[in-house]
Every structure is written in C-alpha cells, then in structure tokens.
C-alpha atoms as a printed R data frame, in Angstrom:
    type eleno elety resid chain resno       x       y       z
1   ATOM     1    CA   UNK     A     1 -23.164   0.928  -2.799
2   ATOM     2    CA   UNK     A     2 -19.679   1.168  -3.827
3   ATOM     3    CA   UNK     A     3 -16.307   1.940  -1.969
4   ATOM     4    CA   UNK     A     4 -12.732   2.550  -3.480
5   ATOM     5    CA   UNK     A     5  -9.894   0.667  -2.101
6   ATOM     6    CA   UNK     A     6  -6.879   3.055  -2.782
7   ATOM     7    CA   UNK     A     7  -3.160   2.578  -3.661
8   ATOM     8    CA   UNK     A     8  -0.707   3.994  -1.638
9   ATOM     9    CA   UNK     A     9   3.478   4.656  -1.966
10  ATOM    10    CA   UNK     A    10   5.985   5.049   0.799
11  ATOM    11    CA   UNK     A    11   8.133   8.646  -0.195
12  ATOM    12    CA   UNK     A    12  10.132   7.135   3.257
13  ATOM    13    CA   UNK     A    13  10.848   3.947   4.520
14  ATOM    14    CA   UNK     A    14  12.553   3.592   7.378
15  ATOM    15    CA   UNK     A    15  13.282   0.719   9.460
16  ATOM    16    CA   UNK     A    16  14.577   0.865  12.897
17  ATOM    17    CA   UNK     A    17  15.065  -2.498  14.274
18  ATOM    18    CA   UNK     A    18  13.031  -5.622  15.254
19  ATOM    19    CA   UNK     A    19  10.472  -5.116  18.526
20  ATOM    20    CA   UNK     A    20   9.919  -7.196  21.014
21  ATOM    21    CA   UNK     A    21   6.962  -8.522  19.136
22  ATOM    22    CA   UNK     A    22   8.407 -10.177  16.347
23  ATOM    23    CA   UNK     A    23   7.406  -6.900  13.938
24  ATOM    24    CA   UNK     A    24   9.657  -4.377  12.820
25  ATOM    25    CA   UNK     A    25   9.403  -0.542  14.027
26  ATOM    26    CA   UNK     A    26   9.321   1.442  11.060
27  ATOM    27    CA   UNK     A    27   8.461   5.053  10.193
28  ATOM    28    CA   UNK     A    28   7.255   5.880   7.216
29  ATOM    29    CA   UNK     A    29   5.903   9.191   4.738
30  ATOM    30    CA   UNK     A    30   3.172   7.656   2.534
31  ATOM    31    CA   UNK     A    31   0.991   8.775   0.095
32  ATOM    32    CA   UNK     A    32  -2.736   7.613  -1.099
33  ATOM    33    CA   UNK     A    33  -2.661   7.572  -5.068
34  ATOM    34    CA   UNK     A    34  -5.349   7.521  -7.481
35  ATOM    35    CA   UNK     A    35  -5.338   3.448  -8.436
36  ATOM    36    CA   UNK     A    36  -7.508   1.539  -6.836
37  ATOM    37    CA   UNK     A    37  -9.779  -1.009  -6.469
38  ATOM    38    CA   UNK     A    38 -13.494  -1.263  -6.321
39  ATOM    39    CA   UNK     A    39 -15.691  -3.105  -3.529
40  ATOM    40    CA   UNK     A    40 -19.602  -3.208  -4.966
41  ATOM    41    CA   UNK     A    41 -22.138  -3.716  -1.351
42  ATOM    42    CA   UNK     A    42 -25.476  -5.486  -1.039
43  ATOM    43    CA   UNK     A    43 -27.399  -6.839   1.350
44  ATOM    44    CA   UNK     A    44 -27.903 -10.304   1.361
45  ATOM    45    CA   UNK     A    45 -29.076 -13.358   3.444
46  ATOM    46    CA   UNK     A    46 -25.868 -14.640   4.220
47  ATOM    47    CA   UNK     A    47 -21.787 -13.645   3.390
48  ATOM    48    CA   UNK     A    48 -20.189 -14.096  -0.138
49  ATOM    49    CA   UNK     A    49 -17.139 -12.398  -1.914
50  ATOM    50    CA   UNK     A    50 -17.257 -12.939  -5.789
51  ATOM    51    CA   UNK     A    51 -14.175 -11.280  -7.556
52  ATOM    52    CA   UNK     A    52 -12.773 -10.878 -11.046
53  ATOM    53    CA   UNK     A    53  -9.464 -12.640  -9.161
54  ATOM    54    CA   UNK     A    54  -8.796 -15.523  -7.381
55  ATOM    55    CA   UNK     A    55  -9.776 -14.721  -3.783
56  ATOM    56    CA   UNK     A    56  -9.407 -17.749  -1.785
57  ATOM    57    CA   UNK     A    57  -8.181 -16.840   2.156
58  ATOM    58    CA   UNK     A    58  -9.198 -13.282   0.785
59  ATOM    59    CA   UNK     A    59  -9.067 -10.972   3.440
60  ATOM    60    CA   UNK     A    60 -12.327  -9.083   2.635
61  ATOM    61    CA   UNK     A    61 -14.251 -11.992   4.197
62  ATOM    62    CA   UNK     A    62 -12.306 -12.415   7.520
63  ATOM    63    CA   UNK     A    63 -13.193  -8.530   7.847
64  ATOM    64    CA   UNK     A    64 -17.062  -9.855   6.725
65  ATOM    65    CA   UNK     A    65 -17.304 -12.661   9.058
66  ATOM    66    CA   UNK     A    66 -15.459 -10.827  12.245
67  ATOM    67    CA   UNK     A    67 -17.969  -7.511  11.896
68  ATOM    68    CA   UNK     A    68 -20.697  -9.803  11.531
69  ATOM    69    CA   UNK     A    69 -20.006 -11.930  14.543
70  ATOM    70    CA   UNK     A    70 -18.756  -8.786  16.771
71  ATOM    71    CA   UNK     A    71 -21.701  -6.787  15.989
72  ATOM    72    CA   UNK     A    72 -24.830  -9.286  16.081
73  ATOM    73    CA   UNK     A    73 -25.260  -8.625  12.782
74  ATOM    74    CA   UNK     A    74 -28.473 -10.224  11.479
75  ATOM    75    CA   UNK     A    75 -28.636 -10.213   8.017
76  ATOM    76    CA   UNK     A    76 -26.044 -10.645   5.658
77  ATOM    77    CA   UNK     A    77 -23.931  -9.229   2.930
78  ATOM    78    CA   UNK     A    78 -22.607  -9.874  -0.669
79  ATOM    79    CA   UNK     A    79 -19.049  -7.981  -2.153
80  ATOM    80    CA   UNK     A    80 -18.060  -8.209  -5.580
81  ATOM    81    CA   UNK     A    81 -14.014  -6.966  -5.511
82  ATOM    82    CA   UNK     A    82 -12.880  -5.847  -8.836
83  ATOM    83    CA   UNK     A    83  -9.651  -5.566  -8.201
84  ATOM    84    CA   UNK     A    84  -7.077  -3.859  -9.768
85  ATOM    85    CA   UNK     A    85  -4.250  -3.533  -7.733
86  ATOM    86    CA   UNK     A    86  -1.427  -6.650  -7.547
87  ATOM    87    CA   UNK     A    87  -1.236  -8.701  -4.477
88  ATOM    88    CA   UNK     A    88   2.575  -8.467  -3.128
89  ATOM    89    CA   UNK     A    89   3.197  -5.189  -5.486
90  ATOM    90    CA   UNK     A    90   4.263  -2.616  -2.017
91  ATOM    91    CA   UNK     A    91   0.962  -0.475  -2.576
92  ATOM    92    CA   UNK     A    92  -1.251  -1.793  -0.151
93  ATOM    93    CA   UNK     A    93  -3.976  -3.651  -2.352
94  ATOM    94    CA   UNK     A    94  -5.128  -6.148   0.490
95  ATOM    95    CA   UNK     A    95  -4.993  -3.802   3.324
96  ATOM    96    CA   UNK     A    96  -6.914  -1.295   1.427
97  ATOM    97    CA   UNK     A    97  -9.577  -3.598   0.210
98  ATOM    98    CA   UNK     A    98 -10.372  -4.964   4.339
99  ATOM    99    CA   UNK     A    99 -10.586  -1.294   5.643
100 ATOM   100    CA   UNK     A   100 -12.751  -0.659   2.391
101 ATOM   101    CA   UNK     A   101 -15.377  -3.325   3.635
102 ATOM   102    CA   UNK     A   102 -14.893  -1.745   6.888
103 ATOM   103    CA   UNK     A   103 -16.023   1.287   6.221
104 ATOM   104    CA   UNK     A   104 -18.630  -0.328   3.459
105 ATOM   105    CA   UNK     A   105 -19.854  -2.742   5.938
106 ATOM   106    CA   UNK     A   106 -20.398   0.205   8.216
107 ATOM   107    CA   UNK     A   107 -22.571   1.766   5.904
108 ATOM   108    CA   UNK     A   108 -24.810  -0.743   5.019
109 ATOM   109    CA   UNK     A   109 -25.285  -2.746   8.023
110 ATOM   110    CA   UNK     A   110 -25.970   1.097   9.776
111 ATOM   111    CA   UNK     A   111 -23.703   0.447  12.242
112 ATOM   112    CA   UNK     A   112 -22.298   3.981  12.479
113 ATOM   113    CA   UNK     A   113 -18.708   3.160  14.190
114 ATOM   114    CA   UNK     A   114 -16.629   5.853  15.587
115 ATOM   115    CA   UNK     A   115 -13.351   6.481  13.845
116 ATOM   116    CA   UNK     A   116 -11.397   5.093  16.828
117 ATOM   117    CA   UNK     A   117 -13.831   1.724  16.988
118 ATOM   118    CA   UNK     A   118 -12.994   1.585  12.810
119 ATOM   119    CA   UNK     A   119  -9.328   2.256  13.846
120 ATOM   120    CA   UNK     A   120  -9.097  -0.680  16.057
121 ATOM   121    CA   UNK     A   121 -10.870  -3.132  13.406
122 ATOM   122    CA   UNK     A   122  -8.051  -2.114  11.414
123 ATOM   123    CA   UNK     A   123  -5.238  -2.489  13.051
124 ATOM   124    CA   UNK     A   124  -6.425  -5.852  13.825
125 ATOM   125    CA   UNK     A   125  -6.289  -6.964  10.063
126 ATOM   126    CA   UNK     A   126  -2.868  -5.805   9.344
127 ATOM   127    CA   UNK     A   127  -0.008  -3.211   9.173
128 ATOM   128    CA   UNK     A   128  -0.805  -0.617   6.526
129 ATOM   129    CA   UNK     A   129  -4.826  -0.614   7.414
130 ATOM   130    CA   UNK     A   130  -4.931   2.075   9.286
131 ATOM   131    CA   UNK     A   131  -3.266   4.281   6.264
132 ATOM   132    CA   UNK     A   132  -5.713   2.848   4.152
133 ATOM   133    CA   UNK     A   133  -8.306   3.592   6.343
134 ATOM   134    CA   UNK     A   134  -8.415   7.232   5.796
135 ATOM   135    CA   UNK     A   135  -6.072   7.249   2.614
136 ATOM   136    CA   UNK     A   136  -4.345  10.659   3.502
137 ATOM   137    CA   UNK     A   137  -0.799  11.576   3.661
138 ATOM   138    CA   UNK     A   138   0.434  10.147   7.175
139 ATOM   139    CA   UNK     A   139   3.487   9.529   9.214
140 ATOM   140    CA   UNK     A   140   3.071   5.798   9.947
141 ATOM   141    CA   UNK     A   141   5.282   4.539  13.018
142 ATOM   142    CA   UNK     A   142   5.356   1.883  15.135
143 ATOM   143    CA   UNK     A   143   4.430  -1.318  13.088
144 ATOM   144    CA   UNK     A   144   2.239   0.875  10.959
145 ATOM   145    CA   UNK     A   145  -0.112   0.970  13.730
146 ATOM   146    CA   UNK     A   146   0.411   4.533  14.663
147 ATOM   147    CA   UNK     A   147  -0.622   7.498  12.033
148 ATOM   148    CA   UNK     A   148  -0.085  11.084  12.099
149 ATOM   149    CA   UNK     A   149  -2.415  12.690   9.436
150 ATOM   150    CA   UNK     A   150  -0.262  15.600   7.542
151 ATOM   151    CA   UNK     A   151  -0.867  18.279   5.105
152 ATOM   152    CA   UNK     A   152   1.401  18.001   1.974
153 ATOM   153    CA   UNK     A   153   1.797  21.026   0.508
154 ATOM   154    CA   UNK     A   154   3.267  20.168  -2.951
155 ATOM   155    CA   UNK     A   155   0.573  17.312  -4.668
156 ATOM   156    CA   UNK     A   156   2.185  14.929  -7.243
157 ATOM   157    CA   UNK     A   157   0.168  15.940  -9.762
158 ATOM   158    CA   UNK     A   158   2.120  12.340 -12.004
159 ATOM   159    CA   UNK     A   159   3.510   9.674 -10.559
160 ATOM   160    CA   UNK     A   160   4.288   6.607 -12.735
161 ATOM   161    CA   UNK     A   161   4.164   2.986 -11.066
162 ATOM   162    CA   UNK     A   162   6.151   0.377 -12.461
163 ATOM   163    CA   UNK     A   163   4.968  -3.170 -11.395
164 ATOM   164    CA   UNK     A   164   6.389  -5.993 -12.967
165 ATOM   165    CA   UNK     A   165   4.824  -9.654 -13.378
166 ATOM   166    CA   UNK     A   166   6.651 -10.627  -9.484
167 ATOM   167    CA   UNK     A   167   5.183 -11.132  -6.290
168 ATOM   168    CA   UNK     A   168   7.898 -10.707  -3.175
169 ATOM   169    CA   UNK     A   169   6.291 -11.296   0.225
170 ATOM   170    CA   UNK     A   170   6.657  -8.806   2.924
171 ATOM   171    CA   UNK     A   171   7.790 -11.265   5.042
172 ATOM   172    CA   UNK     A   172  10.511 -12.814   3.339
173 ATOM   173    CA   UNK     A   173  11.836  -9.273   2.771
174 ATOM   174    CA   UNK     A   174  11.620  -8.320   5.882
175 ATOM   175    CA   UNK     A   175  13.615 -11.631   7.092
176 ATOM   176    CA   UNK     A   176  16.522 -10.654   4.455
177 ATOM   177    CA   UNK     A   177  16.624  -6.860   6.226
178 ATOM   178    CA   UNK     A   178  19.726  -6.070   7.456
179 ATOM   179    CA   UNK     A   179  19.953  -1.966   8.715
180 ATOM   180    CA   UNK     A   180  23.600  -1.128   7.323
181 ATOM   181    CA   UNK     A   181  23.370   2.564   7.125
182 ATOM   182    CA   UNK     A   182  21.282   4.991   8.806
183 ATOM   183    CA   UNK     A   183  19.666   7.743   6.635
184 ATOM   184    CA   UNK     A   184  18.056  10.986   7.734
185 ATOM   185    CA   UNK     A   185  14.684  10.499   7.687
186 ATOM   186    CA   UNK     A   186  14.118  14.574   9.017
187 ATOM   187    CA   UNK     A   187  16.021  15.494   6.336
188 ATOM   188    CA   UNK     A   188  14.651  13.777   3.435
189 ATOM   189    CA   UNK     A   189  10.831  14.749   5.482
190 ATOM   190    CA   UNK     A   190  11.822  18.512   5.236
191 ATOM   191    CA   UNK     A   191  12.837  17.874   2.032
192 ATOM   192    CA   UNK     A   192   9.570  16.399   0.679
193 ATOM   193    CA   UNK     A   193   7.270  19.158   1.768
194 ATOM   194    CA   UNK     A   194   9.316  21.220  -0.098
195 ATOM   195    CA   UNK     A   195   8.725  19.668  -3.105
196 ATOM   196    CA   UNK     A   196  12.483  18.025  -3.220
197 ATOM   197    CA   UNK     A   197  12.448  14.355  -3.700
198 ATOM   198    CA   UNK     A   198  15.929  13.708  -3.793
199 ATOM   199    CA   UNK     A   199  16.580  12.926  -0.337
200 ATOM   200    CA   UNK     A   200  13.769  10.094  -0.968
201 ATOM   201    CA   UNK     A   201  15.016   6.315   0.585
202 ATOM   202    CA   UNK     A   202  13.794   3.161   1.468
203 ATOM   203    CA   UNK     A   203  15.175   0.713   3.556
204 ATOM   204    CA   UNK     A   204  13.964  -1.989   2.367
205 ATOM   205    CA   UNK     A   205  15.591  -1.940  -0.769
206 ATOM   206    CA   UNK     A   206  18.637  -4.291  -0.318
207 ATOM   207    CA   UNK     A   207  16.616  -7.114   0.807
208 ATOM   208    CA   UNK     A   208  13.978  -6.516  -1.445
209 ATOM   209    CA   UNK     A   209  16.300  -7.182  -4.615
210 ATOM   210    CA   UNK     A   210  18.185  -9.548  -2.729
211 ATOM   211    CA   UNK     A   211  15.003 -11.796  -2.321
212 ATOM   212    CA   UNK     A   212  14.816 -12.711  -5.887
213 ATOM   213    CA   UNK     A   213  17.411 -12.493  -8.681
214 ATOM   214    CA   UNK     A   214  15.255 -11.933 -11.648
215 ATOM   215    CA   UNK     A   215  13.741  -8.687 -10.069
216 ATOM   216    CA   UNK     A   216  17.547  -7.446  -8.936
217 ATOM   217    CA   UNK     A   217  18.235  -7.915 -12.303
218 ATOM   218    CA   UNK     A   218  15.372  -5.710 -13.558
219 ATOM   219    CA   UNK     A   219  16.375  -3.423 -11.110
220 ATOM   220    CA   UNK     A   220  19.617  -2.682 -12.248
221 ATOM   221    CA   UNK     A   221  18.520  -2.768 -15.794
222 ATOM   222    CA   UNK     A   222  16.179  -0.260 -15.260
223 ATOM   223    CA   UNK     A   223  18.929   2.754 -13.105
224 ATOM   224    CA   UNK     A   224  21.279   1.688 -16.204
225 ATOM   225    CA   UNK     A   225  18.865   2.837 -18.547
226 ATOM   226    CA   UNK     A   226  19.197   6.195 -16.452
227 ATOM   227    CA   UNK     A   227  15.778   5.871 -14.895
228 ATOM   228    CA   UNK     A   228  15.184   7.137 -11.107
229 ATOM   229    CA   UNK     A   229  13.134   4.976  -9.684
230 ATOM   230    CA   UNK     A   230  12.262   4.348  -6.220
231 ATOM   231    CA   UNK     A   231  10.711   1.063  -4.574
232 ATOM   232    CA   UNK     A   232   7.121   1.499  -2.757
233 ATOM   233    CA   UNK     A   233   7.388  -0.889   0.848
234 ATOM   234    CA   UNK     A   234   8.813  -3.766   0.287
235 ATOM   235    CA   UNK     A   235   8.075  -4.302  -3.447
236 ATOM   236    CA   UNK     A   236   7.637  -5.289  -5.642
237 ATOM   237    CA   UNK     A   237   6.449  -1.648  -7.605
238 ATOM   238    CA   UNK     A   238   8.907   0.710  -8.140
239 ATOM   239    CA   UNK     A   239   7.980   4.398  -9.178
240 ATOM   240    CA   UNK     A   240   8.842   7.392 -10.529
241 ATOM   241    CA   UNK     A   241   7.815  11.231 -10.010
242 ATOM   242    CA   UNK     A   242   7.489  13.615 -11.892
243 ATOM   243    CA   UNK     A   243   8.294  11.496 -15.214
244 ATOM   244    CA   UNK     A   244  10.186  13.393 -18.224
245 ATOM   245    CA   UNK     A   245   9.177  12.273 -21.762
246 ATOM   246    CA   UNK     A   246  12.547  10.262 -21.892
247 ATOM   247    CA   UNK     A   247  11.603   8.727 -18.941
248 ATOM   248    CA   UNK     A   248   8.155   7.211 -20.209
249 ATOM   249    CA   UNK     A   249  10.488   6.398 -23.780
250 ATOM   250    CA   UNK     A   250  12.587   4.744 -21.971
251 ATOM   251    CA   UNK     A   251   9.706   3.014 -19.936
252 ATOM   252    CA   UNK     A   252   7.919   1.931 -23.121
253 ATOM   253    CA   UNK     A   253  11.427  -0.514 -24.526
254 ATOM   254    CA   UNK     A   254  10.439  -2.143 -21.105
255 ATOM   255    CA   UNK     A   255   7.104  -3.935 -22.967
256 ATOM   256    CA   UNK     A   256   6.880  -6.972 -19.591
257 ATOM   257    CA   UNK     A   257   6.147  -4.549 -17.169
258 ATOM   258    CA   UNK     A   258   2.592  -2.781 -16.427
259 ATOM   259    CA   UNK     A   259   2.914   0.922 -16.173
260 ATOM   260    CA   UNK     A   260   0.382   3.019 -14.520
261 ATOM   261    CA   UNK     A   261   0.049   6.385 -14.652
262 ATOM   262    CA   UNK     A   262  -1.372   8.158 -11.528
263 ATOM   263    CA   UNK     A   263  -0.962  10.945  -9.471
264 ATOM   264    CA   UNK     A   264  -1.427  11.659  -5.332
265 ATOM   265    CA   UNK     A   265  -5.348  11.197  -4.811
C-alpha cells in the first residue's frame, strides 16, 4: 500500500506577530506541488521505519507509535520512506510524510477516522500538517492550524524549485523575524487568482537570509543574475513560476544547486 507525501509552496507569507503561545500567527496562500515523497505500508508484528535517509527522531514513527497506543492497535506496522524531499528546504517534507502515515495508517489498520479525528492527529504533530493533510490550495491562519480549502482558478502548470545544499531551521528564522513593513496580503490574494504573481511576498525573507551568510549570498547572486525568485516558508527553496528559457539558462551556470521542475499537483 503506498501513500504520497506532497510538496507544498507558500504564494503568501504573512506574519502578524508573536501569540501568546510562543508561535507566530501567520496567514498564508499555499499550494500542493507535484514532488513528493513516497511512504510504502505493511503489516507487521511490531513498528519499524526503514528509509533511503537517515531517519533517526523521524517523525513518521512518533505518528506510528501515538496511533498505535491511542487506538489499541494490536498488530503492528512496517514503513519504508523514500524520501525525496530535503529536510529544512520550506516545502513541508516532514509534515507531509506524518499526515501521510496518518492517513496510511488509517488504511491499513481499518481504522476509518473522520476527517476532523485525522485533523486533530495532525495538528498535534506540527504546523503545516493540516495543509499536508489534504494537499489542496488553502488559506492557512493561525499557527497553520486553521485551513480554508480554496479553488484556484489559474493552475501553475511549471513551477521550478531551487533548493540549494543548506538546511535553515524554522525556528531560528523565526527568532531573527522582525515585521518592518506591512504588505497587502488582499491585494497580492486577489491578485493570485487572477493569475498575477507580482504582488507575491513573504515575510520571512529578511530573517531567512539573515540566518546564514552563505545562502544571503546566493540569494543576491541569483536576483543579480535577473532571476525572480521567491522563497517557499522559511527556506531554504526558493522558486520560480512560470520559468522563461533564459530563466532555466541562467539556472543551469548555477551547477551546486538541485533544480526541480514541477508544477501545482
């Protein structure tokens, strides 16, 4: 039995101060793409996780172990995650890969959860789960908690991701954030369904580049080269819509970064 874990983007990221809680309130327009990885199910006598990756504290088998335990689960089960998509990259890769064995889990162990008992599994494993949960175009407020399913009606029929060989962690980033300006996220919403991407922002940027000099660096060697590129939550992928031929030339002079080239599942 197999499940995809897919990739997502954020189109909009905007932050809008620090909560009572520690987390941030954000909202956010993000996409599902087509990059993903893959989650192979069996039953089995006990839990085990194999991967092609290192997967120690892998959050497939917290997900595993807490299903099991919640639901008097009697047998067991075995995963093999062939994964694909970077840890620390802004697309989601964990997150998607725990509500993957969620809904796996739920098929093989026949437990036939409701989507609001799958919701709350999610949201207890993270911020972007619930997105990746359904993997549909969303409004994601609160901490990312909170989803409003939307209909886009211009697909990105090619997006190309540009992930270089860095990790940044969310939460350093999100320490570094400091809200200087305040964009129109309305605007650049309207915008979007429109099929007009130029209104496109995140946040997160700043901090994000100011986290680690080598990627700022990149960064700015990458607009020089007259690329638009955008950054997917808090990095470390950028990407870029709707790529011209001298956009993917001047891609290819960059040979230490992995490009992929997608488009909106």
């Amino acid at each position: 039995m197999i499940e995809h874990a897919y990739a997502k983007i954020n189109l909009i990221l905007d932050i809008k101060g620090k909560r009572a809680d520690g987390y941030h309130e954000l909202k956010s327009l993000m996409i599902p793409i087509d990059y993903y990885d893959t989650l192979e199910f069996k039953l089995s006598d006990d839990l085990s996780l194999t991967s092609n990756v290192e997967i120690e504290n892998n959050g497939v088998l917290k997900v595993m172990q807490y299903m099991k335990d919640t639901y008097q689960v009697k047998t067991g089960a075995h995963i093999h995650l062939h994964k694909q998509i970077p840890i620390g990259a802004g697309l989601a890769g964990g997150s998607s890969d725990m509500t993957a064995a969620i809904r796996g889990l739920d098929r093989l162990w026949g437990l036939n959860l409701g989507n609001p008992e799958k919701e709350d599994l999610a949201n207890r494993f993270g911020s972007d789960t619930l997105f990746t949960l359904y993997s549909e175009p969303a409004i994601i407020t609160g901490r990312g908690d909170l989803i409003e399913r939307i209909e886009m009606p211009h697909k990105l029929e090619d997006i190309v991701l540009i992930i270089p060989a860095i990790s940044l962690l969310t939460k350093e980033v999100f320490k570094a954030f400091k809200k200087e300006t305040s964009k129109d996220f309305d605007v650049a919403y309207q915008a979007a369904l429109q099929g007009d991407y130029s209104k496109l922002y995140n946040d997160l940027l700043d901090a994000a580049l100011n986290s680690n000099h080598t990627y700022k660096t990149l960064y700015q060697q990458l607009v020089s080269s007259g690329l638009n590129i955008h950054l997917s939550g808090s990095g470390s992928t950028f990407f870029i819509l709707n790529p011209s031929k001298r956009d993917l030339d001047l891609l290819s002079h960059f040979k230490e970064l992995k490009i992929i080239r997608t488009k909106q599942r």
